[in-house]
C-alpha positions as CSV (number, residue, x, y, z in Angstrom):
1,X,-78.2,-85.5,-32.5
2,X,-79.4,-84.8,-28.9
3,X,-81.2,-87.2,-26.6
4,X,-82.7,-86.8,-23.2
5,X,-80.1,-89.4,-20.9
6,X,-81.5,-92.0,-18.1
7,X,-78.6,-93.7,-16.8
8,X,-80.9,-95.7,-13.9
9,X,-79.6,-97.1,-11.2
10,X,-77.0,-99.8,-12.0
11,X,-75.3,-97.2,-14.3
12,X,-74.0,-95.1,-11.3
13,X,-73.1,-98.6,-9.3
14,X,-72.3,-101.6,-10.3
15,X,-72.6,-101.0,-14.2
16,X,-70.8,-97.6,-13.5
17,X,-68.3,-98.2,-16.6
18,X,-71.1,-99.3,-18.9
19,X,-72.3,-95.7,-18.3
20,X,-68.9,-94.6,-19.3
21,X,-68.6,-96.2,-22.2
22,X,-71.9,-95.1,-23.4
23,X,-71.0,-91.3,-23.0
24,X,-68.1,-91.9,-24.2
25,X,-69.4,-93.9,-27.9
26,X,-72.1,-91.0,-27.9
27,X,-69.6,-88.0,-27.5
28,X,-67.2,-90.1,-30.3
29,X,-70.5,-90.1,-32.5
30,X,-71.6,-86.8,-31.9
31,X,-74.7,-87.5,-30.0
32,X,-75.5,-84.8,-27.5
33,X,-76.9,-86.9,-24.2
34,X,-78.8,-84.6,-21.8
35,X,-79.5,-86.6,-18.7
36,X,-82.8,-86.2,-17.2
37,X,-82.7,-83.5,-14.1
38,X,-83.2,-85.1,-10.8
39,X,-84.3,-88.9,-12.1
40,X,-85.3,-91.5,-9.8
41,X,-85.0,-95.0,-9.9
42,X,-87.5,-96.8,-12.3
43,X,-88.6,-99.3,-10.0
44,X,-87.0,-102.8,-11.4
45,X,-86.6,-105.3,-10.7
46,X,-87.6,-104.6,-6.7
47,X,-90.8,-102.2,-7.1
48,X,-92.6,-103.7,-10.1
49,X,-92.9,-106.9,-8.4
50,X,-93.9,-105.6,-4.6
51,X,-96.7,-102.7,-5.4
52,X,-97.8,-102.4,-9.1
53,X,-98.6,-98.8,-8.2
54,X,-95.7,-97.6,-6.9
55,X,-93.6,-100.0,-9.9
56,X,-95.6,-97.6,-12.2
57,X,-95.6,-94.4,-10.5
58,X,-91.6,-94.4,-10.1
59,X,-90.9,-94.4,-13.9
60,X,-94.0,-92.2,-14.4
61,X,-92.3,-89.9,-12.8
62,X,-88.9,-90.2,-14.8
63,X,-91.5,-89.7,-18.3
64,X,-92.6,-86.3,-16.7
65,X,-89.5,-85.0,-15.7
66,X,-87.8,-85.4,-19.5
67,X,-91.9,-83.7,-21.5
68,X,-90.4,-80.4,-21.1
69,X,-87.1,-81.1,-22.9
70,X,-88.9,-82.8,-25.8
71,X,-86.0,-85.2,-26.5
72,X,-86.2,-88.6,-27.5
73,X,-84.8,-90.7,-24.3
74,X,-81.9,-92.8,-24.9
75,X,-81.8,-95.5,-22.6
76,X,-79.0,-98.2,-21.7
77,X,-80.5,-100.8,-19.2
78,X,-82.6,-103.0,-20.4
79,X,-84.1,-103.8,-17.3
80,X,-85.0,-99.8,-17.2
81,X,-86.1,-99.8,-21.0
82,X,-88.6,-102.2,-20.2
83,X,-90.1,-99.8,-17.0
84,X,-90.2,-96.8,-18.7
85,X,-91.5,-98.4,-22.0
86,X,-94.8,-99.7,-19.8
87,X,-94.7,-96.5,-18.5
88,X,-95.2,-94.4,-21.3
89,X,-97.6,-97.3,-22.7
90,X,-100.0,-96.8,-19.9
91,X,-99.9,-92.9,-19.7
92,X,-101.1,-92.7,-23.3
93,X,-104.0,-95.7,-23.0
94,X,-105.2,-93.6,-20.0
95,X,-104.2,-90.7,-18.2
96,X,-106.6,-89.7,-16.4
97,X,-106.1,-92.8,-14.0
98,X,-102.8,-91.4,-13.3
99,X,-104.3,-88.4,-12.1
100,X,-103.2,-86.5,-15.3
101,X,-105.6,-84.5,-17.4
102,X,-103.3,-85.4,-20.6
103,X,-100.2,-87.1,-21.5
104,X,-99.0,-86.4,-25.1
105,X,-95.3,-86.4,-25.3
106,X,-93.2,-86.0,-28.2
107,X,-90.8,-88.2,-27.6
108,X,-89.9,-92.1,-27.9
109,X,-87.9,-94.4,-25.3
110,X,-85.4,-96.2,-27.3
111,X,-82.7,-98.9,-26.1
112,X,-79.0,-98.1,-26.6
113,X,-78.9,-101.0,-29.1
114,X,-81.5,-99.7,-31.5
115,X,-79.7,-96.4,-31.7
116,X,-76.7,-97.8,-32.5
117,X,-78.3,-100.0,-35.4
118,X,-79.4,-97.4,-37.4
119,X,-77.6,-97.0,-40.8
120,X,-76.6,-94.5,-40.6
121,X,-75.0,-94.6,-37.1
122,X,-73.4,-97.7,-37.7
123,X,-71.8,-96.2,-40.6
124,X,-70.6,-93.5,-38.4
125,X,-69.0,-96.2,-36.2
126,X,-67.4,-98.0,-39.0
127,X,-66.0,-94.8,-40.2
128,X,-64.4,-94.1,-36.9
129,X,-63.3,-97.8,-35.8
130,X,-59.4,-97.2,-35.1
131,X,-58.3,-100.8,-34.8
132,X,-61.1,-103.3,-35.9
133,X,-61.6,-106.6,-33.8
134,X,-61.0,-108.8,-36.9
135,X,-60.6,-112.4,-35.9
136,X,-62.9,-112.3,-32.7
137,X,-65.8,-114.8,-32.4
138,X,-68.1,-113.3,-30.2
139,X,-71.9,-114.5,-29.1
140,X,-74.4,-111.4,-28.9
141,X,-76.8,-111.8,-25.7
142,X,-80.0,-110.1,-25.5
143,X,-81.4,-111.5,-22.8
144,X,-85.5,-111.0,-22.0
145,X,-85.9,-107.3,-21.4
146,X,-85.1,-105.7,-24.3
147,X,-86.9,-107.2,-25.9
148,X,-90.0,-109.2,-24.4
149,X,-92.7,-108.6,-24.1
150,X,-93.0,-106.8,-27.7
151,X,-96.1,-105.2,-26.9
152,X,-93.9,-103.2,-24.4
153,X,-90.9,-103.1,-25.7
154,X,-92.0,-102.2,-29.6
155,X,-89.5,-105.2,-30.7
156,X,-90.0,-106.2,-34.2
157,X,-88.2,-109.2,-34.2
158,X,-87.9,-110.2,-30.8
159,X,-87.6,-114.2,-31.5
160,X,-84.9,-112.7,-34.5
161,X,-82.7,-110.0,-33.5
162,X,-80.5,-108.5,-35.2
163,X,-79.5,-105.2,-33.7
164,X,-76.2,-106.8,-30.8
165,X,-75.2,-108.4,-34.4
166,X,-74.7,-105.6,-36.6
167,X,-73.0,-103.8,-33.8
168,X,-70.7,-106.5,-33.2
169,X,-69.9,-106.8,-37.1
170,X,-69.0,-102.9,-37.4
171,X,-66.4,-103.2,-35.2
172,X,-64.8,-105.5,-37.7
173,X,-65.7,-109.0,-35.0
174,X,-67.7,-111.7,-35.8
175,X,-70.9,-112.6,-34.2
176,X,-71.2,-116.4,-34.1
177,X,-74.6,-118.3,-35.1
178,X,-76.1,-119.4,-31.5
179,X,-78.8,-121.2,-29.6
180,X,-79.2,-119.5,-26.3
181,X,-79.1,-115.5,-27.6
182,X,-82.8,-114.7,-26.3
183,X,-82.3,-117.1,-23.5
184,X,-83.2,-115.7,-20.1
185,X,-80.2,-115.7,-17.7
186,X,-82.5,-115.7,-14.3
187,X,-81.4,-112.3,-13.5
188,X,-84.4,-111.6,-11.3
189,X,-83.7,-114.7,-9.6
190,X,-80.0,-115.0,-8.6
191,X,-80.5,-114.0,-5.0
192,X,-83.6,-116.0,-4.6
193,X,-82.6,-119.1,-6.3
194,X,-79.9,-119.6,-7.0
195,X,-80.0,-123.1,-8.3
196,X,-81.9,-122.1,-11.0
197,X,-79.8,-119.1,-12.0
198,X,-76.4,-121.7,-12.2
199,X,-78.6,-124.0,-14.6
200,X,-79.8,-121.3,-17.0
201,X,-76.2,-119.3,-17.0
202,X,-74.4,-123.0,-17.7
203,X,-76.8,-123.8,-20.5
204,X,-76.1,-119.8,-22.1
205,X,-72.1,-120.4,-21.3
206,X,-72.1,-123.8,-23.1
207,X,-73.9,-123.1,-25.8
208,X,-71.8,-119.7,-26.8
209,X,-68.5,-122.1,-26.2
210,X,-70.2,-125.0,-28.4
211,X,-70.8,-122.4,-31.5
212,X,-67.2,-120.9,-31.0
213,X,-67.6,-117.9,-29.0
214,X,-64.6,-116.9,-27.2
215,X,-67.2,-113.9,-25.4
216,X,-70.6,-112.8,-24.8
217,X,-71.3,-109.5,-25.9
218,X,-74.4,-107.8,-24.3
219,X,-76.4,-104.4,-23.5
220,X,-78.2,-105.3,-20.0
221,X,-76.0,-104.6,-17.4
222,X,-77.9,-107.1,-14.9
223,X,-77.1,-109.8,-17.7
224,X,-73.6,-108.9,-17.4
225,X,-73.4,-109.5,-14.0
226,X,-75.3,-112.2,-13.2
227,X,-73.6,-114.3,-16.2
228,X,-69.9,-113.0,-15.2
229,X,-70.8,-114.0,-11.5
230,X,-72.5,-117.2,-11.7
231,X,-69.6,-118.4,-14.0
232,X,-67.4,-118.4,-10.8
233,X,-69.1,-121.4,-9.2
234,X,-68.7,-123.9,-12.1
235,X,-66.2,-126.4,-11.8
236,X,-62.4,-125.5,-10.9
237,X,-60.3,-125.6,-14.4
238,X,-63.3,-125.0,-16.8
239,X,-62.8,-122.4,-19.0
240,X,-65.0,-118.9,-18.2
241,X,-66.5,-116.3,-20.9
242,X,-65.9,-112.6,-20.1
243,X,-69.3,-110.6,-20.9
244,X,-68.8,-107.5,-22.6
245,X,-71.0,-104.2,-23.0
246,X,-71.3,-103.5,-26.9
247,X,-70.2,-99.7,-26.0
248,X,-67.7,-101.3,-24.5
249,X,-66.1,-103.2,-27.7
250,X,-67.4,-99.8,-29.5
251,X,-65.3,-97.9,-27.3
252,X,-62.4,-100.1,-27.4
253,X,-62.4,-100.1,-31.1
254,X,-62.5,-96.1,-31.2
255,X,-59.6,-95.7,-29.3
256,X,-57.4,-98.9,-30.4
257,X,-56.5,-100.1,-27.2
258,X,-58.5,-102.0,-24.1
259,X,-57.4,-99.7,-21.0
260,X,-56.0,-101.7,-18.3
261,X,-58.8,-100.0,-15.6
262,X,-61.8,-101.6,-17.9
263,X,-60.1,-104.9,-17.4
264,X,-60.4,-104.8,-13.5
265,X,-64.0,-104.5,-13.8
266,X,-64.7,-107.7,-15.3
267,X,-65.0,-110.9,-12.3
268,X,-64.0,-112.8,-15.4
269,X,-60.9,-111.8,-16.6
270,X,-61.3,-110.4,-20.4
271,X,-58.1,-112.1,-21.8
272,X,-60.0,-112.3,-25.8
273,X,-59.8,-108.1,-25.9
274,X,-56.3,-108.2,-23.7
275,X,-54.5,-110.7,-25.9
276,X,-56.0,-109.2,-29.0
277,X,-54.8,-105.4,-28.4
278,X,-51.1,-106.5,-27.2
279,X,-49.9,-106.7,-30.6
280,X,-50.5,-103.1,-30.4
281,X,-48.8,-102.2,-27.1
282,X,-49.5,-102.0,-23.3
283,X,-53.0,-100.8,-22.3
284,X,-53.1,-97.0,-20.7
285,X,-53.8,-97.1,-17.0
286,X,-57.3,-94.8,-18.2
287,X,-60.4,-95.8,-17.3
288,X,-63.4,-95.5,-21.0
């Protein structure tokens, strides 16, 4: 399989090992990613909601860059998924505002998390799972962007999904049943108010402790943060949730062991997937 690749912008920052851990599932899967030549950022969250124009015209331009190479375009942050997505969507309905005489691509957007749900990839990744994560509870969190709103997005079962749950299941964990999975986490609103953003990421936090969750397990890497991060200001003793990257327990599984450089990453410390690969020996100082 090949795919056209756009990383976006928190991929080559502060998500910089969730874009390593994607290449690295891919190449263990035998999917070829090409990343887009010269791409740009797509605009979110800082464009889309200053200029529409120019929150349209920046991911317009990633879509034009990746018509000659005729590749489906895998996409890893949600956030991104969601810009490109409206993109495309408003290309098609009308060109010719765009100042394009045609648009008629042959290729789809599609989010990390629905590649890896296909059947016949997730057999692939049960087939290659070197140490499973048996006895882990984890919570999957989708967040908003992947997949609201679905007449973006192309979600089927956006108040239902399934897709962080059959991930999390080939890898030999268990995803626990949970309230607070499509929740927003305030992402877009950490900075801004921050009140609000230590109310939501409580309520998420307590409700993956009340069904048993000893993590979150997610595929947006501004989730990630913001939910790691906000953690930090509850009260003094309480216990925290690491947030994982589903490429990242993917990757962990591959190789049977959590490297001690993914560990230093995380603001929480990730003591579940530490703990859990000790029985197998000290982690290599190697980054996924």
């Amino acid at each position: 399989m090949k795919l056209s690749y756009y990383p976006g912008c928190s991929l080559e920052g502060t998500a910089l090992d969730y874009d390593h851990s994607v290449r690295a599932v891919c190449l263990e899967l035998g999917i070829n990613l090409v990343e887009i030549p010269d791409w740009n950022c797509c605009g979110a969250s800082s464009a889309h909601m200053t200029d529409h124009e120019v929150g349209m015209r920046l991911p317009m331009r990633n879509l034009l860059l990746a018509m000659d190479a005729g590749l489906d375009i895998l996409v890893p942050c949600a956030a991104c998924f969601q810009r490109l997505r409206a993109a495309d969507k408003a290309l098609r309905a009308d060109p010719g505002y765009w100042d394009l005489r045609k648009y008629t691509p042959d290729f789809q957007i599609i989010h990390i998390s629905t590649l890896l749900a296909r059947p016949e990839i997730l057999e692939a990744i049960r087939q290659r799972v070197q140490q499973p994560l048996t006895g882990l509870s984890l919570a999957c969190y989708y967040g908003c962007l992947s997949l609201r709103n679905p007449r973006i997005t192309g979600a089927p079962n956006w108040e239902m999904p399934e897709n962080l749950e059959k991930i999390v299941s080939a890898t030999g964990a268990t995803p626990v049943a949970w309230s607070h999975r499509t929740e927003c986490c305030s992402g877009s609103l950490t900075l801004a108010r921050p009140d609000i953003a230590h109310k939501l990421v409580g309520d998420i936090i307590e409700a993956a402790k009340k069904a048993g969750a000893g993590a979150l397990v997610t595929d947006c890497p501004m989730c990630q943060a913001n939910v790691e991060s906000r953690q930090m200001e509850r009260i003094p003793g309480e216990p925290l949730l690491p947030v994982f990257f589903a490429t990242e327990l993917l990757a962990a599984a591959f190789r049977g062991e959590y490297p001690v450089k993914q560990q230093k990453v995380h603001l929480v410390a990730p003591a579940i997937l530490t703990d859990f690969f000790a029985q197998s020996g000290p982690a290599r100082e190697e980054a996924v």
